[in-house]
N, C-alpha and C positions, 0 to 999 in steps of 0.2 A: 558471039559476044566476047570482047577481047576480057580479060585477066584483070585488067585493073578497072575495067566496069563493074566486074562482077565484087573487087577489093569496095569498094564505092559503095554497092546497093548492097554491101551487108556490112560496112561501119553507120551505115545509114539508118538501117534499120534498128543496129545494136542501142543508137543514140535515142530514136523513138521510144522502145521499150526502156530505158534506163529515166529519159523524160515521163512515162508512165507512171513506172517502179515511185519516184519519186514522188511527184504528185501524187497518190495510191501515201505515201506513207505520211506526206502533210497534212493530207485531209482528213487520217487516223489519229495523230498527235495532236492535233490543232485541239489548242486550252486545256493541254496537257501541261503540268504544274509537275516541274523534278523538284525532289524534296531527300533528303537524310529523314532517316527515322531510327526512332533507339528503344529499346522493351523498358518499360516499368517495371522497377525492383524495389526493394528495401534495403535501405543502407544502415549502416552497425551504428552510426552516430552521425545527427545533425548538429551543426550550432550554427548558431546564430551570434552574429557579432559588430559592431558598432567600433570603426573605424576611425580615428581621428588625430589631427598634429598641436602640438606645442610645444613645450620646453621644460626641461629640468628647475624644479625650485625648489629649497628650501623651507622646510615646514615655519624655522624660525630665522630668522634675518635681522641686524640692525644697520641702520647708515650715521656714521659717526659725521656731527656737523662741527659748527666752531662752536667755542663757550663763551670766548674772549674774544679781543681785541689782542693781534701780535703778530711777530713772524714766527713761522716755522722753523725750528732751533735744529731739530733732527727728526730724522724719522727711521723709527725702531723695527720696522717689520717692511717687506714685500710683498708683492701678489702671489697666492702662494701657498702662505706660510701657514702651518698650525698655527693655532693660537689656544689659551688657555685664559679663560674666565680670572681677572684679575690680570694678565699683563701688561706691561706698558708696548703702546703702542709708536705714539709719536709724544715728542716734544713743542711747549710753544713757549718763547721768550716771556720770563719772568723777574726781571729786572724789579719792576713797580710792586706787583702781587709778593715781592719776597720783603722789599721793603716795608711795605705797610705792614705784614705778618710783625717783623720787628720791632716797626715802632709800636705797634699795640702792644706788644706785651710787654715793652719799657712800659706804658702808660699801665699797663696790669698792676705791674709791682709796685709805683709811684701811689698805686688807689689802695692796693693792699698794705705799702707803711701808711696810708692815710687813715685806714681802718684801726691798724693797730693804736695809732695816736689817740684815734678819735675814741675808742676802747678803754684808752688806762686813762683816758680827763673823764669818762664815764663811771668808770670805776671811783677814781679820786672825788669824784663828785659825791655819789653814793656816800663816800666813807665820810667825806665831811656835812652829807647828811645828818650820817646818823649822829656824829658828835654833838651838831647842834640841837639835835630833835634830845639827847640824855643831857645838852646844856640848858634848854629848855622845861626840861621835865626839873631837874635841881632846882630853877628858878621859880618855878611853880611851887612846890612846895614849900621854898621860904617865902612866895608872898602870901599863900594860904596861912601858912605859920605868925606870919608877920601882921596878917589883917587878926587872928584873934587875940595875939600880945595886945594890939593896940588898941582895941574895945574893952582889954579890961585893965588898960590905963601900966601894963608892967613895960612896954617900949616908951619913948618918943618919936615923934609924926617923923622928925628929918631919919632915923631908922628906918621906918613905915614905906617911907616917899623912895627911900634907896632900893628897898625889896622891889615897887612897883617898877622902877626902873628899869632895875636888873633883868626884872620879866619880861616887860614888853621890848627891851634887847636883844633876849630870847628867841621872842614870837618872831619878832622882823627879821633875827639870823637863822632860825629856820626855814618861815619863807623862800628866801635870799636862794638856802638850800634846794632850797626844791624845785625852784624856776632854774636853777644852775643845773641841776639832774638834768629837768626835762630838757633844756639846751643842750648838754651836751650828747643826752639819749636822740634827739631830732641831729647832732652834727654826725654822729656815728650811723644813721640809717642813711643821709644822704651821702656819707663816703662810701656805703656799703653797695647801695644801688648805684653812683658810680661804677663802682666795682664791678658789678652785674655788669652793668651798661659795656662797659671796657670788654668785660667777655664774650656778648656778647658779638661785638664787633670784632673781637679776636675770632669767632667762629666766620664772622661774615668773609676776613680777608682771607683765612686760612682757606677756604673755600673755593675764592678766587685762584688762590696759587694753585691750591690742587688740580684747578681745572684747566691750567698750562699745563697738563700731564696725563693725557690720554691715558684709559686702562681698558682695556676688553670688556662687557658686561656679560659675554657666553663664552661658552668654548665652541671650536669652528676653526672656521680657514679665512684670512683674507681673499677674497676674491675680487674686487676692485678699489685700487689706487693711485686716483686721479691726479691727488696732488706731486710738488715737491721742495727738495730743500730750501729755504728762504723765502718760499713765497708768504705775502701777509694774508692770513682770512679775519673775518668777521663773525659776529652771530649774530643772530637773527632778531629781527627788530619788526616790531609792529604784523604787515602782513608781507614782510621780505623774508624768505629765507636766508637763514647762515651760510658761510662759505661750505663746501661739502666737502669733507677728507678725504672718506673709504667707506667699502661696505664688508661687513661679518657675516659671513651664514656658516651656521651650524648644518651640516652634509650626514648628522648622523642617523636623521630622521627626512629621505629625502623624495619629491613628493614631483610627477609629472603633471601639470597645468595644460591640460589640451580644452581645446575650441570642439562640441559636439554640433552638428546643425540643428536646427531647431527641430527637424521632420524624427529624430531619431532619439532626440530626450525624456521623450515619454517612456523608453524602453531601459533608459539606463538607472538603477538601482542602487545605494549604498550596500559596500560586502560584495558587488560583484567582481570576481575575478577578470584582469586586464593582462595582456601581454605586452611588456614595453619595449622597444627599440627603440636603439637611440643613434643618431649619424655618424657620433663619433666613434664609436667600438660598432665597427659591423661584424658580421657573423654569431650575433650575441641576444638575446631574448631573459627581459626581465621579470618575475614575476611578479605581481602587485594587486591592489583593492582597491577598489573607489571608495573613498573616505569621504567627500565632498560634492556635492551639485550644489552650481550656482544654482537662483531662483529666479537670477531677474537678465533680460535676454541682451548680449550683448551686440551692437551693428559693426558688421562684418568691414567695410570700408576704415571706420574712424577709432572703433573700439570702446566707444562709449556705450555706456547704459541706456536702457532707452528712458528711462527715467529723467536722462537728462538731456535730453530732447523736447523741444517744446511744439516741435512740428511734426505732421503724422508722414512717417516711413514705411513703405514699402519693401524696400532694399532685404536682401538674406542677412536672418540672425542667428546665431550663434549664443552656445550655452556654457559654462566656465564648470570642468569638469575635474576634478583631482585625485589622482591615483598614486597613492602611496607605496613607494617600492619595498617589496619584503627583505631583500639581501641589496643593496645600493655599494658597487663597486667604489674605489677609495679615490679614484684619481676621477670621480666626477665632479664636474664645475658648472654651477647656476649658468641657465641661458646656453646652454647645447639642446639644442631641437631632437626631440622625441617624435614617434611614433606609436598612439595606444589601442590597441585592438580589446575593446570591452567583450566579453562574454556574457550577453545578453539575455540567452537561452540554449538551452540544450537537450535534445530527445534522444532518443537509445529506439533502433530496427523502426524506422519509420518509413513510408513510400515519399519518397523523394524524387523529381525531376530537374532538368537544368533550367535555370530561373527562364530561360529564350524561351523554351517553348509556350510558355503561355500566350494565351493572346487574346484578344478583344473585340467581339464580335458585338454590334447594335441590333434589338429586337427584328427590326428592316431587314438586317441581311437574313438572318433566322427564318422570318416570315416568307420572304421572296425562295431561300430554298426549299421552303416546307411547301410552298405552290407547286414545286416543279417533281415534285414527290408524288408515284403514282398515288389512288386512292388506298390500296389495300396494304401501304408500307408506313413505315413508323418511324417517324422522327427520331433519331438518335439522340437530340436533346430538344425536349417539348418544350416549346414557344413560350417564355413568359406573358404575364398579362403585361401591359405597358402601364407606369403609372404617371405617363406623362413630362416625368423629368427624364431629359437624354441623359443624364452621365447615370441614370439608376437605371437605364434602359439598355445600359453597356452592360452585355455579359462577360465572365471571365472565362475560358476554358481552354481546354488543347485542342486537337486534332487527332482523330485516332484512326488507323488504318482499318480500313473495312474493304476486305480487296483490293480493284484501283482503284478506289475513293477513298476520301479524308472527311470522315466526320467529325462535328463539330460538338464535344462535349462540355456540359460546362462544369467546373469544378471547387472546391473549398478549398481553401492554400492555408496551412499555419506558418510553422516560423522559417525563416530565411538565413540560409549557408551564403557563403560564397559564392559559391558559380549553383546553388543547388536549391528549391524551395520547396517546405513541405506538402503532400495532397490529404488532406483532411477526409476527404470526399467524393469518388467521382471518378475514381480512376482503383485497377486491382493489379497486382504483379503479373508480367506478364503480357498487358498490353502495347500493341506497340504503337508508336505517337511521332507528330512530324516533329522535330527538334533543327532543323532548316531547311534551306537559306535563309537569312536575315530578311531578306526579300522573297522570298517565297513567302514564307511567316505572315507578313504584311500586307501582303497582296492576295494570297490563299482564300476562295469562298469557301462556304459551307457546301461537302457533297462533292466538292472539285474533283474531276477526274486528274490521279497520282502517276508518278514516275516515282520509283526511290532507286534510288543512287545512293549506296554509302561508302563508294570507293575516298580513298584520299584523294583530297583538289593534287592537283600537278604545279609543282613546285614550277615558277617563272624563272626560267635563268637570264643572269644579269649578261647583256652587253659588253663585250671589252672594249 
């Protein structure tokens, strides 16, 4: 036999046994399930935390509108600026509002010499009351006098007749007096209320001018100003809004406005502690409190209440959340997008796993592996009864290494970290549990015969 027959009948052979070898290790692997696994321990501190975006607001805010009719004369502040409770902010042309101020109180002093007039012809009036009421009273007496001279015959009647005269001259000049009082006491109270009246309307224009002269009603920062020099605004009429100035917020009480989902609002509390970021200062963590939950659910699309909605939705809602910053840096400005991480819950040395592993097995799959289970072995997690509803028929549990199998335990979860979720129940330090693939996990029976592998995956290099 030549040399390269014999090279032949033994790459020949090697190829056989290596087709073998192979098959031999397929038909051993076969629904063999590679998996990562990680031991159950206790961790120093869980929390649990609620997630969520919005924007920096102010707790107090106002938006200055028109008061008047006019143009815009100047304007006294920018976007920006401090401001201080009581400053003037903008100007609005007062031409009119300054006139009327002046002629009313020409008209003031015209009612108040009217009063003084109308005062001393009341007075004078008075006094020549009283004159005729003592010229009166004199006349009295001489006709009293004068009627008993002449019953007993020491007068004559033309004496008699002069006394009576004298008197009822008397009575008619007092009269006279009196109806002259009350005239001129009725000309003095309507120059009086005039007077009133004039004032008035002096408060009414004075009013108007003042409101050509914007002033701050807090202290704050302008942060928007829309308008400018000479433009004319209006104010607001019926169901129109006014022209719109600017807006004021006070920054020294200042309060992050985030959107929570609805799935997660049951968990969040007034007093819980939130960590804020904010886009504009990165590298930076604010401290703060929930001060505030809305009650009524906002739609995520439009931003409306559902309340004002007349038609039944669907769609993901959303809950109006507010977090009060404890120390609020100086150069922040309303409507910078925040980041609030709420602190929902928090436990100290708890048994914790990575939220992945858990997973969800149906009574069905439970049952089919508890068949394949000799007679004298024992279910690692004893079959529930079914109670007929499938989503209450899904168990919850891990997967726990039992040599080269994965048993299917089911287990109690409390509160949820980040990548991490409490076990209640169900699991003891020390166990060790499949915690992947993604797809292992998913696909994973109960009892599946395991591969673990916990090398690092192999980094893919890029292509030049």
């Amino acid at each position: 036999m030549k040399t390269w027959q014999k090279v032949g009948i033994g790459v020949g052979a090697a190829a056989a046994i290596g087709v073998v070898v192979w098959v031999s290790v397929s038909q051993a692997n076969k629904g063999v399930v590679t998996v990562q696994t990680a031991k159950v321990a206790k961790v120093d501190t869980l929390v649990s935390q609620v997630t969520a975006s919005g924007e920096v607001k102010p707790t107090t805010y106002t938006n200055i509108t028109a008061q008047g009719f006019g143009r815009i004369t100047d304007i006294l502040v920018k976007e920006g600026d401090h401001i201080k409770k009581g400053d003037r902010l903008l100007l609005q042309e007062n031409v009119q509002a300054n006139a009327d101020v002046q002629a009313q109180a020409a008209m003031i002093n015209s009612n108040e010499s009217g009063v003084q007039a109308a005062s001393a012809s009341y007075k004078a009036a008075q006094a020549d009351l009283i004159q005729q009421e003592a010229n009166l009273e004199k006349a009295k007496l001489d006709y009293d006098r004068g009627q008993g001279l002449y019953k007993d015959g020491l007068i004559p009647k033309q004496d008699f007749d002069q006394r009576k005269t004298a008197y009822d001259d008397a009575v008619a000049a007092a009269d006279s007096s009196r109806a002259r009082v009350q005239a001129q006491k009725a000309q003095l109270d309507q120059v009086r209320s005039q007077l009133d009246q004039s004032k008035a309307v002096l408060v009414r224009t004075k009013d108007v001018l003042q409101k050509t002269t914007y002033v701050s009603p807090i202290n704050g920062i302008v942060s928007y100003l829309p308008v400018r020099l000479g433009e004319y605004v209006v104010p607001g009429i019926q169901n129109a809004n006014g022209s719109f100035l600017m807006t004021l917020s006070d920054m020294s009480t200042v309060t992050s406005e985030v959107k929570v989902d609805e799935t997660d609002i049951v968990n969040v509390r007034i007093g819980q502690d939130a960590d804020v970021t904010i886009d504009a200062i990165p590298g930076k963590t604010f401290k703060g409190k929930v001060t505030e939950i809305g009650s009524q659910a906002v739609l995520r699309s439009s931003g409306l209440a559902t309340t004002q909605t007349t038609t039944s939705n669907q769609e993901a809602k959303d809950f109006k959340v507010v977090v009060t910053l404890d120390s609020p840096p100086d150069n922040l400005r309303p409507g910078l997008s925040t980041t609030a991480k709420i602190k929902t819950a928090e436990k100290k040395s708890v048994i914790a796993i990575p939220i992945q592993a858990l997973a969800v097995r149906s009574k069905k799959d439970l049952d089919e592996a508890a068949k394949k289970k000799e007679g004298n072995v024992t279910l690692a997690a004893p079959a529930p009864v079914s109670t007929g509803d499938p989503k209450k028929d899904e168990i919850q549990g891990v997967f726990v290494i039992n040599g080269k199998k994965a048993n299917f335990r089911p287990v109690e979860t409390g509160i949820s970290g980040v990548t991490d979720i409490e076990i209640s129940k169900g699991l003891q330090p020390g166990d060790e549990i499949v915690v992947g693939s993604y797809k292992a996990l998913r696909t994973l029976k109960p009892d599946a015969p395991i591969k673990v592998d916990n090398s690092a995956p192999k980094k893919v290099e890029e292509k030049e």
